[in-house]
N, C-alpha and C positions, 0 to 999 in steps of 0.2 A: 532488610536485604536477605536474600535465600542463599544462606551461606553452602547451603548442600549441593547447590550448582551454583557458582561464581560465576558463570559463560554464557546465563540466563537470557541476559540483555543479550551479549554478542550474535545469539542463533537468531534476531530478531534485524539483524541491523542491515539494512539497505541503503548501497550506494547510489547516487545518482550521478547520472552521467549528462552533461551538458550538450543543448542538442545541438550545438555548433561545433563540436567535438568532432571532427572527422575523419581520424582513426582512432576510436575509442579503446581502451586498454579490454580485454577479456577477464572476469571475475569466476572466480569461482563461487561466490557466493551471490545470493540477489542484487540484481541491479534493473535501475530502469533509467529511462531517456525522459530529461523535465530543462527547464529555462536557469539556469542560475545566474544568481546576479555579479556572480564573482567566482572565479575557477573553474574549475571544470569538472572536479569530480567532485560529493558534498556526501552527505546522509540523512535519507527522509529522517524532517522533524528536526534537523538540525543544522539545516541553509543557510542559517545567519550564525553560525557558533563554528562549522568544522567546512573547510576549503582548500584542496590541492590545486594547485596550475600546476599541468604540466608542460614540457617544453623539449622535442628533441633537441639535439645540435644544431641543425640548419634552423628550427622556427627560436631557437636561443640568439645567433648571431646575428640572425637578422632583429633583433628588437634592443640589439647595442648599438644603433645610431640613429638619426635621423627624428622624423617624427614616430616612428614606430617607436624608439624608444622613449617620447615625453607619455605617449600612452602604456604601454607598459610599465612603465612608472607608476602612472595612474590607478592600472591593477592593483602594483603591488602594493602601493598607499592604501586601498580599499582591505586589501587582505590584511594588513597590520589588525583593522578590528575587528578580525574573528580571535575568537578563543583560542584555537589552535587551527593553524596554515603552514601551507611547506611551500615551495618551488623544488618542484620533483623533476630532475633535468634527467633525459634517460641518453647515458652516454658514460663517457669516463673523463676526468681532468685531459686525460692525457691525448685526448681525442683533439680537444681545443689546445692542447699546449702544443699540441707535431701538425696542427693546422690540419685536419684532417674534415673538411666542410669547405663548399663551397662559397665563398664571402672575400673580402678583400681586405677585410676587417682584422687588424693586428690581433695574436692569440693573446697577447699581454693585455689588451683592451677588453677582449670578453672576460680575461680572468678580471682584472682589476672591475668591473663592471660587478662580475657576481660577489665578489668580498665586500662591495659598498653594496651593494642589495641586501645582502646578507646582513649589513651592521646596520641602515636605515631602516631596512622594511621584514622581512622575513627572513627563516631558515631556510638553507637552500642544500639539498638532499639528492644525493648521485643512485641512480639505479642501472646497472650493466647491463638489461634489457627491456623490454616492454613486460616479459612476465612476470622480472623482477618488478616490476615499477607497481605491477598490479598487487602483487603481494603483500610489498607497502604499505600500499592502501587500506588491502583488507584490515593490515594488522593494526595501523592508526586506528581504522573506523570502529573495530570491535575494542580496543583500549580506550576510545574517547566516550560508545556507550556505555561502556562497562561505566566508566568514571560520572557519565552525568545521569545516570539510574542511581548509583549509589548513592549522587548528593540529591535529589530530587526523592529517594524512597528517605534519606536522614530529614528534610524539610518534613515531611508529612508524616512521621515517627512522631507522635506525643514523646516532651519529655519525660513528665511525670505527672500522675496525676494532684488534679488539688483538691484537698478536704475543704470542702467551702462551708462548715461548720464551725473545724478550727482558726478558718479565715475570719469569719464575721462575730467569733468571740476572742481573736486578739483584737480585731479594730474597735471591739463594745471596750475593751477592758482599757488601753491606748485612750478612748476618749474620755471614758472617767478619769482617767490620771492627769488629763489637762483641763479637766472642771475642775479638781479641787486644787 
């Protein structure tokens, strides 16, 4: 690893945006529009390992009942097997507790909904607005390449080299001692 720039990976890290995303968050750093098969936002090269949903309030209350909620369910089951997932809710507790969405749907019901989400299936993560929500993001995606360049440049590190001299005159000297 290039310890003289720690941020090496990060300047290289590209979000993707899902292209049924229809108000897509704005990045400050690269991004492009691709298919995901789970969330919504991801990072080229690591689709199947790093995944956010996000969710405003109104597209949250509505996937607390009905069949919209047996498939978001569904989602969040899927998301459990990435490495790292969130449920990025951009809003505040207090928005769903003073009932502030339109729905019919008790505010006690969406909370209790998100703390059994949270305990069955993923972490579930408040952002105060959409810039905030982006930010998030960046800062996950540049922390999660940082983290899988590091273990990926320790795989391909030699540990140490082997004398394969000293190796095949301990296994000569090993096999005389069990002939005699």
């Amino acid at each position: 690893m290039n310890t003289q720039n720690p941020t090496r990976s990060a300047k290289n890290t590209v979000i993707i945006v899902d292209t049924r995303e229809q108000l897509p968050l704005e990045f400050s750093q690269p991004s492009v529009r691709g298919t995901l098969t789970s969330g919504d936002y991801s990072l080229v090269g690591a689709e199947n390992l790093f995944a956010i949903e996000r969710k405003s309030i109104t597209d949250l209350t509505n996937c607390c009942c009905g069949e919209n909620r047996q498939r978001f369910e569904r989602e969040l089951m899927r998301l459990r097997g990435y490495r790292f997932s969130r449920l990025l809710v951009i809003g505040e507790p207090q928005d769903i507790a003073e009932h502030r969405y339109v729905s019919r749907i008790h505010p006690n019901a969406v909370l209790a909904s998100l703390a059994v989400w949270e305990i069955r299936y993923i972490p579930v993560v408040w952002a105060v607005s959409p810039s905030n929500a982006a930010g998030l993001i960046e800062t996950w995606a540049e922390w999660f390449s940082r983290e899988i360049t590091r273990e990926a440049e320790a795989i391909a590190r030699p540990t140490r080299q082997v004398n394969f001299e000293n190796l095949r005159a301990a296994l000569a000297a090993n096999s005389k001692q069990k002939g005699n």
